[in-house]
Backbone as CSV, one residue per row, in Angstrom:
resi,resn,N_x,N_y,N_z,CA_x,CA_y,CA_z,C_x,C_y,C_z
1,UNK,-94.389,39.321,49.225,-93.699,39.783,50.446,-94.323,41.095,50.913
2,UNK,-94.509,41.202,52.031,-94.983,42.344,52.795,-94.265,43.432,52.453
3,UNK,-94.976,44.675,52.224,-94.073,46.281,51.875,-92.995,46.100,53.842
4,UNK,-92.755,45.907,54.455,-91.913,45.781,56.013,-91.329,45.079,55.460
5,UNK,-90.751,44.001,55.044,-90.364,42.458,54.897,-89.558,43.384,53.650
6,UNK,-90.228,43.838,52.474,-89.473,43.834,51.232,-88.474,45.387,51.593
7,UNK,-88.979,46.486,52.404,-87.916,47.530,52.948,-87.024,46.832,53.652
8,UNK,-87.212,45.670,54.750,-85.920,45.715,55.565,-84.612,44.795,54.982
9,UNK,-85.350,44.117,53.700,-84.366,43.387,53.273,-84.052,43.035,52.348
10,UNK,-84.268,43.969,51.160,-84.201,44.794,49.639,-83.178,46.026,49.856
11,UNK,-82.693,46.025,48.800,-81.955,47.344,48.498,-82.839,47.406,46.977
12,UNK,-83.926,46.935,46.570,-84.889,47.367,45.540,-85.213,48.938,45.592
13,UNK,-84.275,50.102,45.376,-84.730,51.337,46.055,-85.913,51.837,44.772
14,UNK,-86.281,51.733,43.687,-87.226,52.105,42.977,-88.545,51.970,43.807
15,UNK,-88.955,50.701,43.931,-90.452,50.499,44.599,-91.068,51.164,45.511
16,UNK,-89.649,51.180,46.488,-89.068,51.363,47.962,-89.694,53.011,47.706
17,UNK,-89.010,53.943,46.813,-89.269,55.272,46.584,-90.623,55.517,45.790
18,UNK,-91.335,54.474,45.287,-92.855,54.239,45.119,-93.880,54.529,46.123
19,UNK,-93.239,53.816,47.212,-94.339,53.378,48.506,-93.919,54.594,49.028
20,UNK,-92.970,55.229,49.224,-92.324,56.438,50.096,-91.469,57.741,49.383
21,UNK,-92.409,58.401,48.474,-91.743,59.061,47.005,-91.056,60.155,47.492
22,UNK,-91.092,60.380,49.036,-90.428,61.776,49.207,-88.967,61.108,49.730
23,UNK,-89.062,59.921,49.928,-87.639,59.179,50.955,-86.043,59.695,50.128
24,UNK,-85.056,60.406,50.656,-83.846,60.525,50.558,-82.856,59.299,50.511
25,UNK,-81.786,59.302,49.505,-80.995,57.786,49.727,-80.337,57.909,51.122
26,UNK,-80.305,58.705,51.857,-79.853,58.212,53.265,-81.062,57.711,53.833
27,UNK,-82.306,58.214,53.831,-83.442,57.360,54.453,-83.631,55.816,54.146
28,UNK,-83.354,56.071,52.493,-83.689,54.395,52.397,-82.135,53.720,53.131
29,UNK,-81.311,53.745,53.024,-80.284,53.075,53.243,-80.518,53.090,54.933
30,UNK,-80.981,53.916,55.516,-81.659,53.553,56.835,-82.292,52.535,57.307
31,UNK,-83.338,52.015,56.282,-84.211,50.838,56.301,-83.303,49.697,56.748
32,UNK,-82.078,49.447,56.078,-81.375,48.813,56.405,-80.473,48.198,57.466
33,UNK,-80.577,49.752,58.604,-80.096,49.406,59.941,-80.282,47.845,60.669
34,UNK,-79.641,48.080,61.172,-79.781,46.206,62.588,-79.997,47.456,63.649
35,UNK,-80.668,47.348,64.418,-81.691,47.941,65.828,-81.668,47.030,66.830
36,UNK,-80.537,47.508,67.561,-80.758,46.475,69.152,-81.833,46.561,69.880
37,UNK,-81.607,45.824,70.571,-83.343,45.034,71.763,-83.279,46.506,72.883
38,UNK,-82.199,46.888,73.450,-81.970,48.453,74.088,-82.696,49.639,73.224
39,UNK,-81.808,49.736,72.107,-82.814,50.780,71.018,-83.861,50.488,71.381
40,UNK,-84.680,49.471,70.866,-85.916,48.898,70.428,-86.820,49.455,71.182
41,UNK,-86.437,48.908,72.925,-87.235,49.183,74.093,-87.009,50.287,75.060
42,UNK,-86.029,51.365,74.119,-86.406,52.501,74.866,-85.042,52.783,76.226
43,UNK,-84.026,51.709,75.795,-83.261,51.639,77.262,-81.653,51.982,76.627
44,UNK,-81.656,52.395,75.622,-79.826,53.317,75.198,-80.439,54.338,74.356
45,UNK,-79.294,55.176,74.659,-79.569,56.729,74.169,-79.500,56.678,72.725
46,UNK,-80.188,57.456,72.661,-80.336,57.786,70.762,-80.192,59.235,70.148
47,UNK,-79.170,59.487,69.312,-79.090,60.585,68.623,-80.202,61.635,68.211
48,UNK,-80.902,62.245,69.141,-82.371,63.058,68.445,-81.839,64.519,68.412
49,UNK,-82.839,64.931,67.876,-82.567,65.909,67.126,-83.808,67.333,67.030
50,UNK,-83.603,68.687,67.266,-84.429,69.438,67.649,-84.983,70.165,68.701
51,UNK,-84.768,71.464,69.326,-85.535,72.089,70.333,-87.465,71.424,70.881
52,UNK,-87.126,70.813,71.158,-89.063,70.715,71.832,-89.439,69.401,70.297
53,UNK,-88.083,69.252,69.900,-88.856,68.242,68.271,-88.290,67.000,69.555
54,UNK,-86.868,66.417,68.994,-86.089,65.164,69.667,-87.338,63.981,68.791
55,UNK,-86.889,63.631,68.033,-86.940,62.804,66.721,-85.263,62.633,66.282
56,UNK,-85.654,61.281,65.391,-84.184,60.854,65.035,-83.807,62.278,63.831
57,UNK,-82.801,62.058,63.136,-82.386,63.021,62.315,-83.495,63.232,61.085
58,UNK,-83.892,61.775,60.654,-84.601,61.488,59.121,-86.063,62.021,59.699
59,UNK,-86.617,61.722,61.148,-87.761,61.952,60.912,-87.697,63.469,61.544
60,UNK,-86.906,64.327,62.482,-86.758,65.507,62.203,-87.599,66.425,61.164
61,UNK,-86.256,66.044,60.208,-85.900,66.939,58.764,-87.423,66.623,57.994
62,UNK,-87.919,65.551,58.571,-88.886,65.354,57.364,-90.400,66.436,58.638
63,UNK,-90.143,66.353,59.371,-91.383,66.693,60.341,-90.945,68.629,59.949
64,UNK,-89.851,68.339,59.807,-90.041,70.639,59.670,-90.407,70.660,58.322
65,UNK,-89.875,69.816,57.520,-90.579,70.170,56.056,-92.397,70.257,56.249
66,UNK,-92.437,69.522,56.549,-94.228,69.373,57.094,-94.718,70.384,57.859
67,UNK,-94.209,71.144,59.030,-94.438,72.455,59.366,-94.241,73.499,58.525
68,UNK,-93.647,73.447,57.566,-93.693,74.482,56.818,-94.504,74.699,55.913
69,UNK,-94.730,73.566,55.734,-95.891,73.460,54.029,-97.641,73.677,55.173
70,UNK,-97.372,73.389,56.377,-98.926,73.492,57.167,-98.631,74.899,57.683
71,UNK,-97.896,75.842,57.650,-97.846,76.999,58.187,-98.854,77.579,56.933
72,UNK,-98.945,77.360,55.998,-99.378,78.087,54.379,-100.589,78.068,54.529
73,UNK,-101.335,76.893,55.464,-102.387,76.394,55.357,-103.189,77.446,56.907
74,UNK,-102.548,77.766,57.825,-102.851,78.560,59.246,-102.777,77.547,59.953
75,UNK,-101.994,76.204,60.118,-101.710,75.587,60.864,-100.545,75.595,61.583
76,UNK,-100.113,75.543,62.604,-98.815,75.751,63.240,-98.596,74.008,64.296
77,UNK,-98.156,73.407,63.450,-97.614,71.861,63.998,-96.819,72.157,65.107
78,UNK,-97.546,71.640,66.284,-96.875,71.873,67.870,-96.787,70.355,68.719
79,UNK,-95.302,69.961,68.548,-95.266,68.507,69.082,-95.573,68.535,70.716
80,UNK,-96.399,67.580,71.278,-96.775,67.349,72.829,-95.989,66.722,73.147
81,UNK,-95.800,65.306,72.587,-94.465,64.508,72.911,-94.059,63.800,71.970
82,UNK,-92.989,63.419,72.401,-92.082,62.606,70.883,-91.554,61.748,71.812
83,UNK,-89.577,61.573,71.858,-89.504,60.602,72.138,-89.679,60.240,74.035
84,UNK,-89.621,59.038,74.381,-89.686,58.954,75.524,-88.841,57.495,75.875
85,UNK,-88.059,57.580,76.774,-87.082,56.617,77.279,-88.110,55.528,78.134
86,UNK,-87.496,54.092,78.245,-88.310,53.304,78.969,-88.487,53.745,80.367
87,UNK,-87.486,54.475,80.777,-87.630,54.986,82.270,-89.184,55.502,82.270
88,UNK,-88.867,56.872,81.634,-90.106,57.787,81.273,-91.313,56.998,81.359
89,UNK,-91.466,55.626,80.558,-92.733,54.993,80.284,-92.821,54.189,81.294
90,UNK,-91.961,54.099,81.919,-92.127,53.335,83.457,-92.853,53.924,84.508
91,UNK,-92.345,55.124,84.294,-92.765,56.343,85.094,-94.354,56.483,85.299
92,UNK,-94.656,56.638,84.225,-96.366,57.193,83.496,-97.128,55.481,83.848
93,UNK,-96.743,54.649,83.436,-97.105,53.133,83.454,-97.601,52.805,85.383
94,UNK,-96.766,53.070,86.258,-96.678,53.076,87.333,-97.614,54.045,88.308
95,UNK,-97.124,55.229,87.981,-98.065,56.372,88.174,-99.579,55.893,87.916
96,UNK,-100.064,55.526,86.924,-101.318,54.861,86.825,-101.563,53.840,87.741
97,UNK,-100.485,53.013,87.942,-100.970,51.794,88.355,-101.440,51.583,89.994
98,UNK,-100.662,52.747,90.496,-101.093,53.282,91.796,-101.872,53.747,92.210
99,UNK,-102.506,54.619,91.159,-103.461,55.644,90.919,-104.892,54.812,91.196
100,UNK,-104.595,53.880,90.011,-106.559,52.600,89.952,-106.519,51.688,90.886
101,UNK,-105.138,51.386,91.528,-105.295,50.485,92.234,-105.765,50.840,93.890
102,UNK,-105.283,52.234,94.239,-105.542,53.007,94.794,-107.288,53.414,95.349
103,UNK,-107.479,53.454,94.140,-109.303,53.607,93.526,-109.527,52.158,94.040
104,UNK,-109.206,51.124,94.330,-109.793,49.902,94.229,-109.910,48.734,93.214
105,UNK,-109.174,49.295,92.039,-109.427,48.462,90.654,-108.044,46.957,90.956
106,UNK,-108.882,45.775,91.024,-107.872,44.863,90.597,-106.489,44.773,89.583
107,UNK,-105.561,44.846,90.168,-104.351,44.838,89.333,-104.416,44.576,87.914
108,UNK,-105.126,43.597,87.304,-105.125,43.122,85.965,-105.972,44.096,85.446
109,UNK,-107.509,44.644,86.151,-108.332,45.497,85.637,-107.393,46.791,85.483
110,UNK,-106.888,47.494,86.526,-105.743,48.452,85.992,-104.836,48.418,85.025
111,UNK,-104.458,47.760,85.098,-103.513,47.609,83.661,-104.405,47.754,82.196
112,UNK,-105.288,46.614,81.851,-106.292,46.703,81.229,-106.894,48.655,81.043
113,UNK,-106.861,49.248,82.081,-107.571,50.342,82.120,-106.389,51.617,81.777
114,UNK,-105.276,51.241,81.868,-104.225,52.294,81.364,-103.785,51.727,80.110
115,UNK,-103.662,50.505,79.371,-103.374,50.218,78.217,-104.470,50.576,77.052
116,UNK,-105.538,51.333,77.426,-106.157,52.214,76.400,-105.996,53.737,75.804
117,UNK,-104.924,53.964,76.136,-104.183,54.775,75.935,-102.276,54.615,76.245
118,UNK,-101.923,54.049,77.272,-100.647,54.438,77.666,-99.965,52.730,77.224
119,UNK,-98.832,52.354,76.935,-98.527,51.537,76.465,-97.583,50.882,77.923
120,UNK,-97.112,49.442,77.683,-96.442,48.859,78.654,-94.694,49.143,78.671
121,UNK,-93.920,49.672,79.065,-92.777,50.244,79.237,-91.985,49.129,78.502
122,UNK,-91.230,49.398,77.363,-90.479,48.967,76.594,-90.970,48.687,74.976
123,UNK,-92.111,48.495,74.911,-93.349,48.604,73.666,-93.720,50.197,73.781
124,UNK,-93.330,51.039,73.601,-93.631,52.247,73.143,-93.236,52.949,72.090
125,UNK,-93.978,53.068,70.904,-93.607,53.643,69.314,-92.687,54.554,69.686
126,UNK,-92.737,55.789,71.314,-92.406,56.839,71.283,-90.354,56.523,71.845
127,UNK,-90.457,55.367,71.849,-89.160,54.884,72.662,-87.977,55.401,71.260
128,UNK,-88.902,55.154,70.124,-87.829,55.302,68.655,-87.513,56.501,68.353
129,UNK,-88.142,57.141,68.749,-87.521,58.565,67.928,-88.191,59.115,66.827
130,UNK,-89.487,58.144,66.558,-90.087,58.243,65.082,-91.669,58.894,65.330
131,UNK,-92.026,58.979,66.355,-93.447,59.119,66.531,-93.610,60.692,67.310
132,UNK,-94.645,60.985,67.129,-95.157,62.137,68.234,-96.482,62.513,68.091
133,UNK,-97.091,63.079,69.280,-98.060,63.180,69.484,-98.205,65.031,69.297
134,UNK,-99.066,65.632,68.203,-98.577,66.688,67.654,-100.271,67.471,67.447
135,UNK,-99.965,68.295,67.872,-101.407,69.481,67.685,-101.550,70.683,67.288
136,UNK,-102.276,71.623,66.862,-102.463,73.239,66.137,-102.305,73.938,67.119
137,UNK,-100.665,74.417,67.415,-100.387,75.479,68.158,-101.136,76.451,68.411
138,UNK,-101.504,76.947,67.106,-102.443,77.815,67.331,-104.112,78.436,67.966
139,UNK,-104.251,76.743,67.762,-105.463,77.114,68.889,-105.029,77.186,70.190
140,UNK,-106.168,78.110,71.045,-106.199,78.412,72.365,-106.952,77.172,73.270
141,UNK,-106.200,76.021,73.490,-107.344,75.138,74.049,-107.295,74.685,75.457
142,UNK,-108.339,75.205,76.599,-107.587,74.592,77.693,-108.286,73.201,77.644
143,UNK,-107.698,72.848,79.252,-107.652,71.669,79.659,-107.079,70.386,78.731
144,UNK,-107.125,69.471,79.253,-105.875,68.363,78.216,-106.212,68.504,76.690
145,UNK,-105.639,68.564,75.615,-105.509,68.838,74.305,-105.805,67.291,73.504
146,UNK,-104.862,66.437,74.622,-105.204,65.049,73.796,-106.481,64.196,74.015
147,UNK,-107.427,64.901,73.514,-108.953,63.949,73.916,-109.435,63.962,72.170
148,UNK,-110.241,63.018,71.852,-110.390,62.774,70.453,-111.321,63.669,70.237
149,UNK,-112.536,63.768,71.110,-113.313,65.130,70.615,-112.886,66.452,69.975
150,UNK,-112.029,67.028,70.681,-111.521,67.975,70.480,-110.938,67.886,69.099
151,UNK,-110.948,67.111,68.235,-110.219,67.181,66.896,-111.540,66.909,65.745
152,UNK,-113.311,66.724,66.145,-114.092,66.463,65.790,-114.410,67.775,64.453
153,UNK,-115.463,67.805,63.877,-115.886,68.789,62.933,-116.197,69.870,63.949
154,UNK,-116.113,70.853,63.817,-116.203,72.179,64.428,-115.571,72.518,66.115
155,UNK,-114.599,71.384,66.195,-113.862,71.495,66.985,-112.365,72.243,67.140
156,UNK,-111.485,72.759,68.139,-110.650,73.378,68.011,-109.569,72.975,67.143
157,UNK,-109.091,71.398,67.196,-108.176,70.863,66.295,-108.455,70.123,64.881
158,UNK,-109.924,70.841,64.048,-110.632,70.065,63.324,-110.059,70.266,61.808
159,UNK,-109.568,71.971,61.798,-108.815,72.180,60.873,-107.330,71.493,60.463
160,UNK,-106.705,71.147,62.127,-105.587,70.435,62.146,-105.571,69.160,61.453
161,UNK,-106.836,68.502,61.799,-106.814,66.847,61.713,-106.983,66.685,59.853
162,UNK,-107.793,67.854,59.353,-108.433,67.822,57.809,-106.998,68.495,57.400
163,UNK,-106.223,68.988,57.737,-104.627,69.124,56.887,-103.743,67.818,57.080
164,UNK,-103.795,67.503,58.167,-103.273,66.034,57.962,-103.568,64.926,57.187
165,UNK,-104.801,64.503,57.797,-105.310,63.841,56.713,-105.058,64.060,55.090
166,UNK,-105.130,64.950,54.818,-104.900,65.026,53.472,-103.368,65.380,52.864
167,UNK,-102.049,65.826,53.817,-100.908,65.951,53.222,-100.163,64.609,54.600
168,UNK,-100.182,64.734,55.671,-99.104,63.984,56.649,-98.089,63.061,55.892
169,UNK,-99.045,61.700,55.063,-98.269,60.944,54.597,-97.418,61.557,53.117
170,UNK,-97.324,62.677,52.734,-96.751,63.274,51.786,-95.309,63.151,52.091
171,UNK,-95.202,63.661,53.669,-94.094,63.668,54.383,-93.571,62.536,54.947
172,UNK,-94.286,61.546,54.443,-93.894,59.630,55.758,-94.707,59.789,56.951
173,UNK,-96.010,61.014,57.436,-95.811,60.694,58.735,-97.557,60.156,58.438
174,UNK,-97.885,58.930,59.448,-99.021,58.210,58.875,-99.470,58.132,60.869
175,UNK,-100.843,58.336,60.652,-101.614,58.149,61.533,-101.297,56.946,62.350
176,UNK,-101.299,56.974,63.559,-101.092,55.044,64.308,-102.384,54.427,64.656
177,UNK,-103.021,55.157,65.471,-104.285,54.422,66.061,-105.513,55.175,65.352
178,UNK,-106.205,54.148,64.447,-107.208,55.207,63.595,-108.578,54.817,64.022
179,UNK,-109.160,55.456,63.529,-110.646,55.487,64.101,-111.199,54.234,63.297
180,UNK,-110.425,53.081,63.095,-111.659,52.362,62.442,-112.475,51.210,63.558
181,UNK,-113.633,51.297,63.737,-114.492,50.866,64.104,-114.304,49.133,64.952
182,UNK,-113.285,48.574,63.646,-112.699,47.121,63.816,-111.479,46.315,64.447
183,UNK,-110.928,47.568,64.924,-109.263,47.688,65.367,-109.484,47.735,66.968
184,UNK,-108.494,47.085,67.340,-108.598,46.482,68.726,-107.351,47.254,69.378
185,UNK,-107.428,47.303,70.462,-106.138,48.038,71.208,-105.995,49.240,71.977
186,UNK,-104.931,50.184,71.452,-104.952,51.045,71.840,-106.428,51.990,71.384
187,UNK,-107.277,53.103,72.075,-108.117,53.496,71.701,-107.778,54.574,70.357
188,UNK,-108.469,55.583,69.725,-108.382,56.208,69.020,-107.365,57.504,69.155
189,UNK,-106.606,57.728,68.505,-105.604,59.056,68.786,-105.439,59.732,67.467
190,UNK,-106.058,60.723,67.104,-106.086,61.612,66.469,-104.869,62.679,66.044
191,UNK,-104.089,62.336,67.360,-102.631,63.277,67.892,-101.581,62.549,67.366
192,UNK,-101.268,61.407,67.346,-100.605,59.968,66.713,-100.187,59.655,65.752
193,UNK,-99.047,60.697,65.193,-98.358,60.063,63.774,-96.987,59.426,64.157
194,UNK,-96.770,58.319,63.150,-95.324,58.062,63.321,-94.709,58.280,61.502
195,UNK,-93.359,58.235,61.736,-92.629,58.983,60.772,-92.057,56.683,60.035
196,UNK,-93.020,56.582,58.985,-93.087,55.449,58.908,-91.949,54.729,58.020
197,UNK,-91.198,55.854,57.251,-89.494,55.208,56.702,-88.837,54.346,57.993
198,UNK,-89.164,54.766,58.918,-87.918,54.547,60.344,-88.620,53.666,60.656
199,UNK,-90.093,54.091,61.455,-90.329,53.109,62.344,-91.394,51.685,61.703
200,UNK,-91.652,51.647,60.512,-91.391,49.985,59.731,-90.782,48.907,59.832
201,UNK,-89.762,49.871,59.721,-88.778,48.514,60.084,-87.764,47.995,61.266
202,UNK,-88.623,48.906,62.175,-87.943,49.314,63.669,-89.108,48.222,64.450
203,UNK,-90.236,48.517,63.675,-91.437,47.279,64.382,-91.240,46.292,63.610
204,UNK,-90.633,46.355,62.577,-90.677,44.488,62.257,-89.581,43.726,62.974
205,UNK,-88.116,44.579,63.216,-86.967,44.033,63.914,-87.485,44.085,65.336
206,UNK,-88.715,44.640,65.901,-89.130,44.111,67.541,-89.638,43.213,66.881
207,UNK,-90.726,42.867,65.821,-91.661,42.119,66.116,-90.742,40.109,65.605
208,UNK,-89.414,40.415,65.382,-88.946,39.009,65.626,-87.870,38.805,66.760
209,UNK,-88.175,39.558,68.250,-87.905,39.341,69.169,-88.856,38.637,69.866
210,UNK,-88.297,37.658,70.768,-89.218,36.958,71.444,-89.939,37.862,73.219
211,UNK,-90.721,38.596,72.770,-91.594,40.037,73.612,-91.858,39.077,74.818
212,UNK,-92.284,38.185,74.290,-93.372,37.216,75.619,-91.777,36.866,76.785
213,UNK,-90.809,36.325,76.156,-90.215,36.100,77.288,-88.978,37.419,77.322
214,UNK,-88.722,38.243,77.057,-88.005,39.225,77.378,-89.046,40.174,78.940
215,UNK,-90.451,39.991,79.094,-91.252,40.684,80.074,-90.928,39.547,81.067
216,UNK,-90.219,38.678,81.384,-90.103,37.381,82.217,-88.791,38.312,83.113
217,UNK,-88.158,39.422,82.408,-87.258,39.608,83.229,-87.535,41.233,83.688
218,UNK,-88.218,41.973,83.396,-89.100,43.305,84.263,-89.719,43.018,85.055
219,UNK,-89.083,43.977,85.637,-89.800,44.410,87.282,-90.481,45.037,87.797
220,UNK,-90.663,46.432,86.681,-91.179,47.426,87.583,-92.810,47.106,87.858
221,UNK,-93.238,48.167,88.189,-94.634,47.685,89.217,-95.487,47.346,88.483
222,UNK,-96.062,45.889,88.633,-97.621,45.709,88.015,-97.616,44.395,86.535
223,UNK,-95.876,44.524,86.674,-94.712,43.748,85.209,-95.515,42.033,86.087
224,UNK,-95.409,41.729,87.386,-95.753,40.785,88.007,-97.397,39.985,87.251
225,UNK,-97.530,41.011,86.969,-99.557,40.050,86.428,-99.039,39.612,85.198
226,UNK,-98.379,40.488,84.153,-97.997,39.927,82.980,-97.948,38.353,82.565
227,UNK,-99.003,37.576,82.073,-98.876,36.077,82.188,-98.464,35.924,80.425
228,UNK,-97.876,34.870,80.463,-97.874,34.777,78.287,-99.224,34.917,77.920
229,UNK,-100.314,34.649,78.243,-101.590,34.999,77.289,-102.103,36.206,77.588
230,UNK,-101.666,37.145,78.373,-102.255,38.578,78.481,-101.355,39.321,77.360
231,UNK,-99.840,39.059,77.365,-98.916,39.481,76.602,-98.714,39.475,75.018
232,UNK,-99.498,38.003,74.853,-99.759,37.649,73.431,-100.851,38.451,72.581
233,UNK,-101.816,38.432,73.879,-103.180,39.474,73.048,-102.830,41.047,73.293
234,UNK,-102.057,41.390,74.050,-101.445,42.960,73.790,-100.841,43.098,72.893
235,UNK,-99.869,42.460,72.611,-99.042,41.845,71.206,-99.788,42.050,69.568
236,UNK,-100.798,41.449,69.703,-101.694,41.393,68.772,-102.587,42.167,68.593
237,UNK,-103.254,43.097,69.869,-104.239,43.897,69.937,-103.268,45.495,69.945
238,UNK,-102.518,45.511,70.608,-102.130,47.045,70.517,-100.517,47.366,69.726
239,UNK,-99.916,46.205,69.761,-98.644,46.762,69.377,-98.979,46.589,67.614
240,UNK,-99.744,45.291,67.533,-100.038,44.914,65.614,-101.427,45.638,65.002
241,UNK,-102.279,45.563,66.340,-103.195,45.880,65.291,-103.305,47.779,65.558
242,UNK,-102.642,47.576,64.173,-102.591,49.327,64.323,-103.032,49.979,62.584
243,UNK,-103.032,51.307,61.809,-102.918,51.733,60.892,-102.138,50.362,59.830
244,UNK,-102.637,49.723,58.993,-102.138,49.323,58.118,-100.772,49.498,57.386
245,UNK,-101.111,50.925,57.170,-99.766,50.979,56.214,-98.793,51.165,56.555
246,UNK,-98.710,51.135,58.266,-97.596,50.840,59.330,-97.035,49.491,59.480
247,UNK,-97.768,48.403,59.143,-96.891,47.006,59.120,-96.016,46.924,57.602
């Protein structure tokens, strides 16, 4: 059985605190939640938690422990964004879609051209409460922060990315979109952890919703090209194929 499969439907808490040695018995007993299709996609309010954090409670508490142990190091963990409501991702989704189409780009090519980075409104990790997109306060960096260069060897966020890498998952929080070479989808994000006690089993309870026909009933702009075989390979290319030790 899959480590997703054996958290959402085990109370085995030994293993469970194997795979995830820092997890609290309220975290694991979390695993256990039922997560409505609203939760899921970003469309009922959710209990978050934090000035400029807004993460659920578990991944909170676990994200300041992690600022504290990277303060030791001269890192100062500065979240860009966390959660975001389907509105929000409607918002950003749309905004693009006006934007390329605007430029001249065929509707399907637009979409195609904002789903390398921005996700389709209701499929967004950031809808849970578990994810954020997080950088070294402390550097001085202008212009946009979230570009992958910028986190390269002798780059401004290079020290950031080599403390992560080596403690993040100490804390549950695990890279989403990684640089491997073979992975299809969303492009590379360096900025991209999710807090993976929560959102495990938050993507396995989407991933036995039926996605393909729940987009049969969105509207907002551009929802119209959506055919079942564009949906199936987004499905597969950006929402699954992600960091491993996230399924």
């Amino acid at each position: 059985m899959q480590r997703r499969s054996f958290l959402h439907y085990t109370g085995m808490t030994g293993l469970a605190l194997t795979l995830f040695p820092n997890l609290t018995l309220a975290q694991l007993q979390a695993q256990e939640k039922e997560y409505s299709l609203s939760q899921l996609m970003g469309k009922s309010a959710i209990d978050l938690h934090g000035k400029d954090i807004n993460l659920v409670k578990e991944a909170h508490d676990a994200f300041i422990e992690m600022k504290r142990a990277a303060y030791s190091a001269g890192v100062d963990l500065k979240i860009v964004s966390s959660y975001r409501s389907f509105d929000r991702q409607q918002v950003i989704f749309e905004r693009k879609f006006i934007a390329y189409t605007d430029e001249g780009m065929a509707p399907l090519a637009a979409i195609n051209k904002i789903i390398e980075y921005s996700t389709i409104p209701g499929t967004s990790r950031h809808h849970w409460g578990t994810d954020i997109d997080v950088i070294d306060g402390y550097q001085k960096v202008s212009g946009d922060v979230l570009v992958p260069s910028k986190y390269g060897e002798g780059q401004p966020f290079s020290n950031f990315k080599k403390w992560m890498d080596e403690n993040s998952e100490k804390f549950g929080f695990y890279l989403v979109y990684t640089d491997n070479p073979k992975r299809r989808g969303f492009k590379y994000e360096p900025w991209h952890y999710s807090y993976a006690p929560i959102s495990v089993p938050m993507l396995d309870a989407f991933r036995s919703k039926n996605i393909v026909q729940l987009y049969k009933n969105e509207t907002f702009l551009g929802s119209e090209h959506f055919t079942a075989g564009f949906l199936r390979t987004y499905i597969a290319d950006h929402m699954l194929d992600i960091n491993q030790k996230l399924l």
